[in-house]
Steps between C-alpha positions, in 0.01 A plus 500: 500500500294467214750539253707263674256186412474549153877395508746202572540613894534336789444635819650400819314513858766567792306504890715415755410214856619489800733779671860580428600687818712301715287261778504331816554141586276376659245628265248842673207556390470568112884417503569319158895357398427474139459807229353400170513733158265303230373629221248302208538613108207464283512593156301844400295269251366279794464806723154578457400134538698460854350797657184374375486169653690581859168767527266226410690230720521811800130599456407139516732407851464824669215702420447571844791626590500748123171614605637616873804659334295711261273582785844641659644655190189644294731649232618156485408222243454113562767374314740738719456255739834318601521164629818445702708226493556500849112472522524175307762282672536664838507227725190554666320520178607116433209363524305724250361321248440791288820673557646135369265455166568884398848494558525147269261688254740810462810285427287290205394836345898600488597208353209498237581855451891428465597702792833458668600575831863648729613511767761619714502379896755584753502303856649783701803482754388647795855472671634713125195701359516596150414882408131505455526709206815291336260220557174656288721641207775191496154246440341747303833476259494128510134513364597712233767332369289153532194727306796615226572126411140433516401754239803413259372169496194617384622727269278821681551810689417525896357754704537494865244576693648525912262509762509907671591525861624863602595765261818521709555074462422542127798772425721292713419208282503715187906631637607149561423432160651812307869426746476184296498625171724662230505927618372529139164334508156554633268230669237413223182290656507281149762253502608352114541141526814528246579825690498465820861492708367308802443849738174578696291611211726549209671781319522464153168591379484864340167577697700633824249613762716678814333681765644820636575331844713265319639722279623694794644149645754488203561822500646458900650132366705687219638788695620252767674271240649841378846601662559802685883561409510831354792566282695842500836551293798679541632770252672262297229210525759300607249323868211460575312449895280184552246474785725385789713801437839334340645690232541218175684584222248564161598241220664674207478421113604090422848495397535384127750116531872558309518458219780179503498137399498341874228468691533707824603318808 
């Protein structure tokens, strides 16, 4: 990490709102019919300075509620603290004054800090539910390819930094990336602005980092792709057998043209 702010980097924030698992109309309990993938970028110069002020701005509007969660969590620190958005604008929080001023506060500190935020929202069909995981990796794609355009206008590399849910949702998310890209190339989690082909996190950068796991995914992806006709000749060479068991003739050596002044018909 440290390395990474001594340079031109940007880093991208991906969390994920809402739910996107199919729902009921009317709404249940907890039911939602939007799904929202945003992310913020903030350049590694201005880093230090955001983190900074959100902990001053949190310590100031919550301290009650950072003093309770350390008094839960003792190998926890203050600033681990998160404030959710859904604490902030949940309708029954409306008429929180203090919920209002910090949230105000928190967008004036992004734009004095230059920070610029995506987004991805689906309002979901609950008569024709999407995939739940084609949802997450299609928006997460989309924010990429927005965060790609972003960084060659600044002339700077990216790194993505996607909010962990399950090891087992991560390597999904991971796959649907790699089935997207060139069998040759590795994910890389720095994307060059100049680089960059539009894909989840990039593959042109000659840092490669590839887990076993995934490793093992291409491995399965390339032996699929691969056919299973076996060939086996005859004494003469003369035929060959293809997977649905016809017997095809094997091409022979290109005939050289005659040698006359026409053109053949």
């Amino acid at each position: 990490m440290s390395f990474l702010l001594g340079i031109g980097v940007i880093f991208f924030y991906v969390d994920e709102g809402g739910d996107p698992h199919p729902h009921r109309e009317p709404l249940l309990q907890g039911g939602t019919p939007l799904f929202c993938l945003s992310a913020v970028a903030v350049h590694a110069s201005r880093w230090r300075d955001l983190d900074r002020a959100l902990f001053q701005l949190k310590r100031a509007y919550f301290s009650r509620e950072m003093q309770g969660f350390t008094a839960r969590n003792p190998d926890m620190r203050p600033e681990h603290y998160e404030v959710k958005g859904r604490q902030l604008v949940k309708p029954s929080h409306a008429g929180s004054r203090r919920n209002r001023v910090f949230t105000f506060k928190i967008l004036d500190l992004a734009q004095q800090l230059d920070v610029r935020l995506f987004a991805a929202v689906w309002r979901k069909n609950p008569a024709n539910p999407v995939d739940a995981m084609s949802m997450y990796t299609q928006g997460l794609q989309v924010l990429a390819e927005r965060f790609h355009h972003h960084c060659a206008q600044a002339g700077e590399l990216g790194v993505i930094v996607a909010d962990g849910r399950t090891r087992n949702l991560d390597f999904q998310v991971a796959a649907s990336h790699l089935s997207s890209a060139p069998a040759s190339t590795a994910a890389t989690t720095i994307v060059g602005a100049r680089r960059c082909r539009g894909s989840l996190l990039g593959t042109s950068s000659p840092r490669r980092i590839s887990s076993p796991q995934i490793r093992q995914a291409r491995g399965r992806r390339r032996r699929r792709r691969t056919t299973t006709a076996t060939a086996s000749s005859s004494g003469n060479g003369s035929s060959r057998s293809s997977s649905c068991g016809r017997t095809c003739p094997r091409p022979g050596p290109a005939r050289r043209p005659r040698a006359t002044g026409d053109s053949a018909s």
